[in-house]
C-alpha positions as CSV (number, residue, x, y, z in Angstrom):
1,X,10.3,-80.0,118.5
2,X,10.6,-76.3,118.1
3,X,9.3,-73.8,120.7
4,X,6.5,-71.4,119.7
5,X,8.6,-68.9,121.7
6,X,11.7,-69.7,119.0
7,X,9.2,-69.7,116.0
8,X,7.7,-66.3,117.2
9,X,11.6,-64.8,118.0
10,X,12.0,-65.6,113.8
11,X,8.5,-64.3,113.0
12,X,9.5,-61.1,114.4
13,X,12.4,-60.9,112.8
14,X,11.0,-61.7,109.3
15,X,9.0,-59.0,110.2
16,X,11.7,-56.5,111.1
17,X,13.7,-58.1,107.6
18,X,10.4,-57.4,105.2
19,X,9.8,-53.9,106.9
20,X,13.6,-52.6,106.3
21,X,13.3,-54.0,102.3
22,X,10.1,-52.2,102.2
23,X,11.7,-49.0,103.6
24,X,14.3,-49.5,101.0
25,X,12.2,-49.3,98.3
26,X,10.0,-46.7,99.4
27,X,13.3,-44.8,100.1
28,X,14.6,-45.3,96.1
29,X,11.5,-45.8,94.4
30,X,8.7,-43.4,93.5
31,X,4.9,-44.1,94.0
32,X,2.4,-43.0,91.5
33,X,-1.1,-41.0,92.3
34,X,-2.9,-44.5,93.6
35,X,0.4,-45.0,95.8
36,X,1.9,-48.2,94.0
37,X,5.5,-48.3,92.8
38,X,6.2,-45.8,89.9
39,X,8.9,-47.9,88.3
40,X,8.9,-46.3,85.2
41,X,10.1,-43.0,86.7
42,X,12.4,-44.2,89.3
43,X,16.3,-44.0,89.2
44,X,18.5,-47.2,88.3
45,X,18.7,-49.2,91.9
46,X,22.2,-51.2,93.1
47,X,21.7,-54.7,92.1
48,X,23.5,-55.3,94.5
49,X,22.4,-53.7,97.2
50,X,18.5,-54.9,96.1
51,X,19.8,-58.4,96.1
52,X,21.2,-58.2,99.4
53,X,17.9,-57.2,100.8
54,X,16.2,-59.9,99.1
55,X,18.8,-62.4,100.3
56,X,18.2,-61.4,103.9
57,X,14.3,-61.9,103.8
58,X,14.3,-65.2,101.9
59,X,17.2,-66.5,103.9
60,X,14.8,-65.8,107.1
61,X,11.7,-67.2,104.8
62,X,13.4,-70.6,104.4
63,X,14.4,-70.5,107.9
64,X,11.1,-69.8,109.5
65,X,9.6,-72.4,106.9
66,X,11.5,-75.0,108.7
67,X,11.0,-74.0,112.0
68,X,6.9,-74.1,111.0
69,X,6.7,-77.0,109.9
70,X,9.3,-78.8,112.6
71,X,6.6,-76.9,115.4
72,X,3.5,-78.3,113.6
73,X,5.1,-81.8,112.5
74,X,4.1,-81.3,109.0
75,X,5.3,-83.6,106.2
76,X,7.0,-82.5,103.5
77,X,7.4,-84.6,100.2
């Protein structure tokens, strides 16, 4: 069974993850007058480089997932 210590190590680092992809896009994307995301007047982003982002906070999502459910024995499927 997984420790809490070992599931809260990965929470805080799907934390730090979803932070820095945050920062990125507040970085390279505009905000409208009610402070959501302006896409409509923001530059072209890297695909790539949004991607990679996004690959680092689900890769931690699935990995977390796992580690949940192995620390609370829930059945899956």
């Amino acid at each position: 069974m997984t420790s809490i210590d070992d599931t809260k190590i990965e929470m805080r680092k799907y934390e730090k993850i979803r932070n820095d992809f945050y920062d990125f896009l507040d970085t390279n994307i505009a905000k409208s007058e009610n402070g959501q995301f302006d896409f409509s007047n923001s530059q072209n982003l890297d695909a790539q480089e949004v991607y990679a982002h996004f690959f680092k906070l689900d890769y931690q999502a699935r990995k977390l997932r796992g580690l949940l459910i192995e620390a609370k024995d829930i059945k899956v499927g």
